[in-house]
C-alpha positions as a Markdown table, in Angstrom:
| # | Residue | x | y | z |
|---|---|---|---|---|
| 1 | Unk | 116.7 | 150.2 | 148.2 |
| 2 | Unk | 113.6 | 149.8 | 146.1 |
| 3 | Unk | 110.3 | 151.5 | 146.4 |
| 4 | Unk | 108.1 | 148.5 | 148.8 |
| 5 | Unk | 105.2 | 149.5 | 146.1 |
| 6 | Unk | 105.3 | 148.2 | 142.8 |
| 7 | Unk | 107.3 | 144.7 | 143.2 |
| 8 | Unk | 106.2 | 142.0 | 141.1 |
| 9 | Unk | 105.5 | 138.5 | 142.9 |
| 10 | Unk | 108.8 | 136.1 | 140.8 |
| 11 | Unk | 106.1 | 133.8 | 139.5 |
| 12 | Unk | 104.2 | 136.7 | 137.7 |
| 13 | Unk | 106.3 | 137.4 | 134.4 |
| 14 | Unk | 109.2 | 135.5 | 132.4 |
| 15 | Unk | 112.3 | 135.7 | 130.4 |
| 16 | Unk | 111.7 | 136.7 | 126.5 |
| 17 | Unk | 111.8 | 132.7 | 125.7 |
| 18 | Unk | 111.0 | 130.1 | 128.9 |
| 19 | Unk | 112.3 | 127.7 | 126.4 |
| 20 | Unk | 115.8 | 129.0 | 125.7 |
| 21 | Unk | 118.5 | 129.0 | 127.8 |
| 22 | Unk | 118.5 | 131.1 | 131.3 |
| 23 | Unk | 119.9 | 134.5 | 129.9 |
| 24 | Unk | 122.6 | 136.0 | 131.9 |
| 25 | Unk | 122.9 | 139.2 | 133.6 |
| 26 | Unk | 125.4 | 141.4 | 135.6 |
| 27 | Unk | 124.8 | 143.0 | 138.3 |
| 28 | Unk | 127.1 | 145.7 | 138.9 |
| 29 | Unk | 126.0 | 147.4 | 142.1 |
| 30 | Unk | 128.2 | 149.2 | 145.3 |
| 31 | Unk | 125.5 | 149.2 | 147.8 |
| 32 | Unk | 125.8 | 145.7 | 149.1 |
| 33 | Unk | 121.8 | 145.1 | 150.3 |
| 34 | Unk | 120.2 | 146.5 | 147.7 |
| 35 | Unk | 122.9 | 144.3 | 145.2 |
| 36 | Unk | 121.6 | 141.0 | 147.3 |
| 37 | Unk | 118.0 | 142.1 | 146.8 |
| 38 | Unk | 118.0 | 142.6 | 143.3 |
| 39 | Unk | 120.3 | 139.5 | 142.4 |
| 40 | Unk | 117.4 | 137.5 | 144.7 |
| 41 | Unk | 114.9 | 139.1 | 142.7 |
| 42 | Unk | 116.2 | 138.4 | 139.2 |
| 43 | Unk | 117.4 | 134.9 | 139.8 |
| 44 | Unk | 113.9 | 134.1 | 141.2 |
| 45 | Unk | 112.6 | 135.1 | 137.5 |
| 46 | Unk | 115.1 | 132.2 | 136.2 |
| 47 | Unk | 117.9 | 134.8 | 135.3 |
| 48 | Unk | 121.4 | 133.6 | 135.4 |
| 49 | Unk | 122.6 | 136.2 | 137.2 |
| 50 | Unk | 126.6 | 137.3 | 138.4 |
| 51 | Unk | 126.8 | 140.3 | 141.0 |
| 52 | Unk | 129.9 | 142.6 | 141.8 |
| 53 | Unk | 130.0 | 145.4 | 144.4 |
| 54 | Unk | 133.1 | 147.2 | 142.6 |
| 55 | Unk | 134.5 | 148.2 | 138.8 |
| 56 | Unk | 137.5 | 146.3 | 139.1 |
| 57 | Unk | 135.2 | 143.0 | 139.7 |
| 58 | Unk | 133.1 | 143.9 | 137.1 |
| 59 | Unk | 136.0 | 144.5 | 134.7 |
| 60 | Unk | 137.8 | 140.9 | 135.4 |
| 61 | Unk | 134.0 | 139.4 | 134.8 |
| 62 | Unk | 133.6 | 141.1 | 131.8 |
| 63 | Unk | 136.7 | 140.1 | 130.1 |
| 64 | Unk | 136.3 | 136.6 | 131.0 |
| 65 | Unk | 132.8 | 135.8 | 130.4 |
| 66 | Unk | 129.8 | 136.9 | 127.9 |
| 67 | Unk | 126.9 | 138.6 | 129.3 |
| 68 | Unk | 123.2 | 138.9 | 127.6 |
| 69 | Unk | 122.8 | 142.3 | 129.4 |
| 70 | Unk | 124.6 | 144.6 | 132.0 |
| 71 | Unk | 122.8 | 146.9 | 135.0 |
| 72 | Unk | 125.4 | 149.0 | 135.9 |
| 73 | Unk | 125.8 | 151.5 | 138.7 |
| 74 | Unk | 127.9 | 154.4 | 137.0 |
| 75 | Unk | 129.1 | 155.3 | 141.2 |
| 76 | Unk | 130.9 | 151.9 | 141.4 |
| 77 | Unk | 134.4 | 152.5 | 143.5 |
| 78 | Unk | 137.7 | 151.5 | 141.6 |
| 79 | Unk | 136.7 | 151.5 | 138.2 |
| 80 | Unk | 133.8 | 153.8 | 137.4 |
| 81 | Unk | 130.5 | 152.5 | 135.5 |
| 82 | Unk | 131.4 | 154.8 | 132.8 |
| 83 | Unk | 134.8 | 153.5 | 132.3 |
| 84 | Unk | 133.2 | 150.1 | 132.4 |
| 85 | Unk | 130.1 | 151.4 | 129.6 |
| 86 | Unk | 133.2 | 152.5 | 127.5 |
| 87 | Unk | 135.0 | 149.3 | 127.8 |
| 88 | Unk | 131.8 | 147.3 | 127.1 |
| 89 | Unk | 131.2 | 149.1 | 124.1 |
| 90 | Unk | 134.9 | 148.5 | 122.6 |
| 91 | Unk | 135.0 | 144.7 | 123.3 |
| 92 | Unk | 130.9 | 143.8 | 122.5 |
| 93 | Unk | 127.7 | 144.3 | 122.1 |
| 94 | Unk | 126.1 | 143.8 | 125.2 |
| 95 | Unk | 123.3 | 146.0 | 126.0 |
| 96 | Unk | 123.7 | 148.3 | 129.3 |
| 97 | Unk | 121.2 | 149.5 | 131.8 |
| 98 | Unk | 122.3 | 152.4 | 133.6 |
| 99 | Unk | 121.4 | 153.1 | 137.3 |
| 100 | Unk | 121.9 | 156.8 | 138.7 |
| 101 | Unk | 121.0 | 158.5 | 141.4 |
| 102 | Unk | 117.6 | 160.5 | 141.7 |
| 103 | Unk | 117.6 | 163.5 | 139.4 |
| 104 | Unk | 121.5 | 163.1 | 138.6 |
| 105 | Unk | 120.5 | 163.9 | 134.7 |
| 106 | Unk | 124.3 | 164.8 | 133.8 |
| 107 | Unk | 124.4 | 161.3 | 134.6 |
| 108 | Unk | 121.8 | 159.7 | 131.9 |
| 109 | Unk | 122.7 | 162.3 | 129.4 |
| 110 | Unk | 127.0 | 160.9 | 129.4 |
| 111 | Unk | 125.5 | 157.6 | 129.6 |
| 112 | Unk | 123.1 | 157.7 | 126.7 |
| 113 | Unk | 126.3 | 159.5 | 124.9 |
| 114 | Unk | 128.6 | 156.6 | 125.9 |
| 115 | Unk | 126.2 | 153.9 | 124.2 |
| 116 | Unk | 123.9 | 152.8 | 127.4 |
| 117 | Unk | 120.7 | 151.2 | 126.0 |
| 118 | Unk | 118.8 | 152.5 | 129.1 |
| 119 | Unk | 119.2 | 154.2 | 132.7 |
| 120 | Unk | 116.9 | 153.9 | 135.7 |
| 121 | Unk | 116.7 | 156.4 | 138.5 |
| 122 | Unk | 116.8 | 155.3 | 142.3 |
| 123 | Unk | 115.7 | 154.6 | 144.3 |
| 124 | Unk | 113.2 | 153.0 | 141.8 |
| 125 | Unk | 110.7 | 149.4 | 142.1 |
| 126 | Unk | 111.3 | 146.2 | 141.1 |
| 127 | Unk | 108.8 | 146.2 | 138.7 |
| 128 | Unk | 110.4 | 148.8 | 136.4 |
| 129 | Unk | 113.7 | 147.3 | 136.8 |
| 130 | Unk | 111.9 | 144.1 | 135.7 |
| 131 | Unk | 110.5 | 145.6 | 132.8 |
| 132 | Unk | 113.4 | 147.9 | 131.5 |
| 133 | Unk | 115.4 | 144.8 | 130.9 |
| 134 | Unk | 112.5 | 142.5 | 129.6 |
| 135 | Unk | 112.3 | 146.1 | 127.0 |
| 136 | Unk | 115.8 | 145.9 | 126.3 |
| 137 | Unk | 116.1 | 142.2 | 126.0 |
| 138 | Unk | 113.1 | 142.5 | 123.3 |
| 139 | Unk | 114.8 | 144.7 | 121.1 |
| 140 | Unk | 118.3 | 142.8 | 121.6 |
| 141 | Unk | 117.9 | 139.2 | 121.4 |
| 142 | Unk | 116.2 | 137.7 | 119.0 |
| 143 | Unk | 111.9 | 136.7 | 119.5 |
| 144 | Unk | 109.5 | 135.1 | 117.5 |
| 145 | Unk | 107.8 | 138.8 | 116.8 |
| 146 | Unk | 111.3 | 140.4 | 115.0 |
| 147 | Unk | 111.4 | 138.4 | 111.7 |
| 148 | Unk | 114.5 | 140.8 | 110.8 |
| 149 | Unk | 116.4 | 143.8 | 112.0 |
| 150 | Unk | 114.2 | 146.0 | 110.1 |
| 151 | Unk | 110.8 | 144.6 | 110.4 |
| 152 | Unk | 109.6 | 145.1 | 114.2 |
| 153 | Unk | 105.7 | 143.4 | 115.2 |
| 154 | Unk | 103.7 | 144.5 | 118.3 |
| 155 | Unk | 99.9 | 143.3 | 118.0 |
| 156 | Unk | 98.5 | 144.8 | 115.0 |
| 157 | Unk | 101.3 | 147.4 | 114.3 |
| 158 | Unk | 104.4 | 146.1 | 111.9 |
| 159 | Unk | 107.0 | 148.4 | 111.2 |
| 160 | Unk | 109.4 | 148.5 | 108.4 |
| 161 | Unk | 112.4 | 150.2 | 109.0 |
| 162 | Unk | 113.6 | 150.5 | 105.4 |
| 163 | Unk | 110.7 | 151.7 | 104.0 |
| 164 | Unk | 109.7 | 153.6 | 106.9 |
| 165 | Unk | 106.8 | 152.8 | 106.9 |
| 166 | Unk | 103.8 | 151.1 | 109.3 |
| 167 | Unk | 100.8 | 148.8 | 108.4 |
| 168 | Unk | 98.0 | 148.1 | 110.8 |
| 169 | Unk | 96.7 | 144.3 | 110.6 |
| 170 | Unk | 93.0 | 144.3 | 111.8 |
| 171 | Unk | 89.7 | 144.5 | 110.6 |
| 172 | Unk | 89.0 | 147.9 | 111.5 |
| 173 | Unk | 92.1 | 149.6 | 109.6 |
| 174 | Unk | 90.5 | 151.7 | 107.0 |
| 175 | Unk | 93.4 | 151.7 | 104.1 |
| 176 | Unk | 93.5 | 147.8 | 103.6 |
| 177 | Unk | 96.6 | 146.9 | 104.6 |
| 178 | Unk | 98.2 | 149.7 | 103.2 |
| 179 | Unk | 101.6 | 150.8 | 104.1 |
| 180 | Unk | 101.4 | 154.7 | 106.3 |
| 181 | Unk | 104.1 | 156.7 | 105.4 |
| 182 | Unk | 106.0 | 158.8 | 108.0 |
| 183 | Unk | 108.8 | 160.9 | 108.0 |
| 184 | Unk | 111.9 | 159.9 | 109.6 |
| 185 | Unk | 111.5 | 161.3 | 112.9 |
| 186 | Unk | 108.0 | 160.2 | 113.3 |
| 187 | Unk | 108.6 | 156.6 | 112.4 |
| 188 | Unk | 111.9 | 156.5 | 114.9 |
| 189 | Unk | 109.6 | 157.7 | 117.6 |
| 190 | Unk | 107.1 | 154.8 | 117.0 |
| 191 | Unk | 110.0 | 152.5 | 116.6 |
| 192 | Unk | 111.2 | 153.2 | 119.8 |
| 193 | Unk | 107.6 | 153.2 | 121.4 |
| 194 | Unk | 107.0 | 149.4 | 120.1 |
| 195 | Unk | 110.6 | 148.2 | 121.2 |
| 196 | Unk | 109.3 | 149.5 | 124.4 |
| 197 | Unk | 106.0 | 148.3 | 124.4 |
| 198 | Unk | 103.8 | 148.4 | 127.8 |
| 199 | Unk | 106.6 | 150.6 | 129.7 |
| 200 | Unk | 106.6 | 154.1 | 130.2 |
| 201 | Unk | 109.2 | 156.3 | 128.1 |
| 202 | Unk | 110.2 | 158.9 | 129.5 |
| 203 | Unk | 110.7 | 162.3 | 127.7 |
| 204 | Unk | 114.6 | 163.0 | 128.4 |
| 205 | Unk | 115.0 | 159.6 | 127.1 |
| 206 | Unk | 113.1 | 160.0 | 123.9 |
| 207 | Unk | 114.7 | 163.6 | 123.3 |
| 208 | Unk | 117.9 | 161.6 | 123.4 |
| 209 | Unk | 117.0 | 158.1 | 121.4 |
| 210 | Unk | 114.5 | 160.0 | 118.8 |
| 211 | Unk | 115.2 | 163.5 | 118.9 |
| 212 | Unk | 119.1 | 163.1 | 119.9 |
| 213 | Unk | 119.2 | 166.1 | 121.6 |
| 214 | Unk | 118.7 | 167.1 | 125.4 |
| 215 | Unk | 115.3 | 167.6 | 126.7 |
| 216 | Unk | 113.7 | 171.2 | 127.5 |
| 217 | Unk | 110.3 | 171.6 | 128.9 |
| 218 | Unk | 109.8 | 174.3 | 126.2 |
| 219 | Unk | 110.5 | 172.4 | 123.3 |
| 220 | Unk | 107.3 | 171.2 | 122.4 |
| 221 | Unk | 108.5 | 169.5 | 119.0 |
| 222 | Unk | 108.6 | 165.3 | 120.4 |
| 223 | Unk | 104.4 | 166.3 | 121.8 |
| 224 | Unk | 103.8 | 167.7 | 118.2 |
| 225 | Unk | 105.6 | 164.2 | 116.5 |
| 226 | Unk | 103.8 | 161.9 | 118.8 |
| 227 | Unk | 100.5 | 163.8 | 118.2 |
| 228 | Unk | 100.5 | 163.6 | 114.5 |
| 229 | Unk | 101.9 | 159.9 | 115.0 |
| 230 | Unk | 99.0 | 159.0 | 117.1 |
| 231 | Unk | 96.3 | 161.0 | 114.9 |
| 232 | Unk | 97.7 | 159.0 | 111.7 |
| 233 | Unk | 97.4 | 155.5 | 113.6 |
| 234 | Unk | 94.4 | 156.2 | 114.6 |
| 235 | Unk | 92.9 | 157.7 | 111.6 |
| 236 | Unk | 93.8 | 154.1 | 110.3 |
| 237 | Unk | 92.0 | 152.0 | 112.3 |
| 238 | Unk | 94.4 | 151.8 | 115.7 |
| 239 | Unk | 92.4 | 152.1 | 118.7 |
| 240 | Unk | 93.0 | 155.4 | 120.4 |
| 241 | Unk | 93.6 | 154.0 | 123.6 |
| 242 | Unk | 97.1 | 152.5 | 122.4 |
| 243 | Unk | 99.5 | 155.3 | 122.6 |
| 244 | Unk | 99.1 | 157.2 | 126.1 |
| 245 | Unk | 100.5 | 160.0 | 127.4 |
| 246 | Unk | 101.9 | 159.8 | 130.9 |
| 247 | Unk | 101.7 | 163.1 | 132.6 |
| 248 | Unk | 104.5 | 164.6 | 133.8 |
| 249 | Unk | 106.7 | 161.5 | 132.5 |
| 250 | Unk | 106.6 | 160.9 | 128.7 |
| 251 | Unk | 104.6 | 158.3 | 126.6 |
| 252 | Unk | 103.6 | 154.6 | 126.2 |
| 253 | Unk | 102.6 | 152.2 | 123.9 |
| 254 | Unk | 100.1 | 150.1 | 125.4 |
């Protein structure tokens, strides 16, 4: 079930466009109460939404029909999620949101190596469910803030993937406009910070999508990225509120 703190009234957010066409989820979830409770939820925010208790459902859904995004248990009976992630992945590009089991991190490793775009751990809230797919939506369909697949916009920030670098668009930016250089690794961690914008990243994730290796809490080498990131940004006129460090989580982008 979810947390009871942290659920977000229907009425209080949207879909990416409330003009476009309902977008359409599946909902691939064994536990049959909390698969009614989160189809309720989602279909309330104006998702079209199609929900399966098993992988053999999932698999006949998913070879019939397109899907703008998939939350998918991996502990499905019949056919497991990961069977399902790998079958996804062959066949299209819908983006996946893995659900595991509290602390199962073999779990979100194999499904971050199997192409998920995202996993959340139960028993989790609403609101973060709500969110992860809003992030994930963001960075897969197409808004009015992504003028290409290389040029990424959050507030002030633009990012240009090719030339890997950022420019801050405000009065108070000290280098007029001019484009910040980062290295590679620096400029993948903001990217993936502003795809994610107002949700907290957590630090096995960003090990994984930056990093792409497995998270130790010795290696010290994403704080020391994220710190000069931060220090640069700021240094140019970003407000130093904007990046924040979530203790004992990871990181957001405010």
């Amino acid at each position: 079930m979810f947390l009871t703190n942290g659920f977000a009234s229907p009425e209080s957010s949207s879909q990416i466009s409330s003009n476009a066409d309902p977008l359409s989820l599946l909902v691939v979830e064994d536990d049959i109460a909390l698969n009614e409770q989160l189809t309720d939820l989602l279909r309330a925010k104006q998702y079209k939404v199609t929900n399966v208790t098993c992988g053999s459902q999932a698999l006949e859904h998913l070879q019939q029909s397109q899907y703008d995004l998939v939350l998918l248990d991996v502990d499905v009976p019949n056919i497991d999620g990961f069977s399902l992630l790998n079958f996804i992945n062959a066949n299209a590009k819908t983006p996946v949101i893995i659900l595991t089991a509290h602390g199962a991190e073999e779990h979100r490793i194999r499904g971050f190596q199997s192409g998920a775009d995202d996993y959340i751990s139960k028993p989790c809230s609403f609101t973060e469910i709500s969110l992860r797919i809003e992030a994930v939506l963001r960075r897969t369909k197409p808004t009015a803030s992504t003028t290409s697949h290389n040029i990424l916009r959050y507030q002030e920030l633009e990012l240009n993937r090719l030339e890997q670098t950022v420019e801050i668009n405000n009065t108070q930016s000290h280098s007029s406009n001019k484009p910040i250089q980062f290295t590679p690794t620096q400029f993948k961690l903001l990217w993936v910070l502003m795809q994610n914008a107002g949700s907290v990243q957590t630090k096995p994730y960003l090990y994984q999508a930056v990093l792409e290796r497995n998270f130790s809490q010795y290696d010290r080498s994403l704080d020391m990225h994220l710190s000069r990131v931060r220090k640069r940004l700021i240094a140019d006129g970003m407000a130093a509120d904007r990046i924040q460090t979530v203790h004992g989580k990871g990181y957001i982008l405010k």
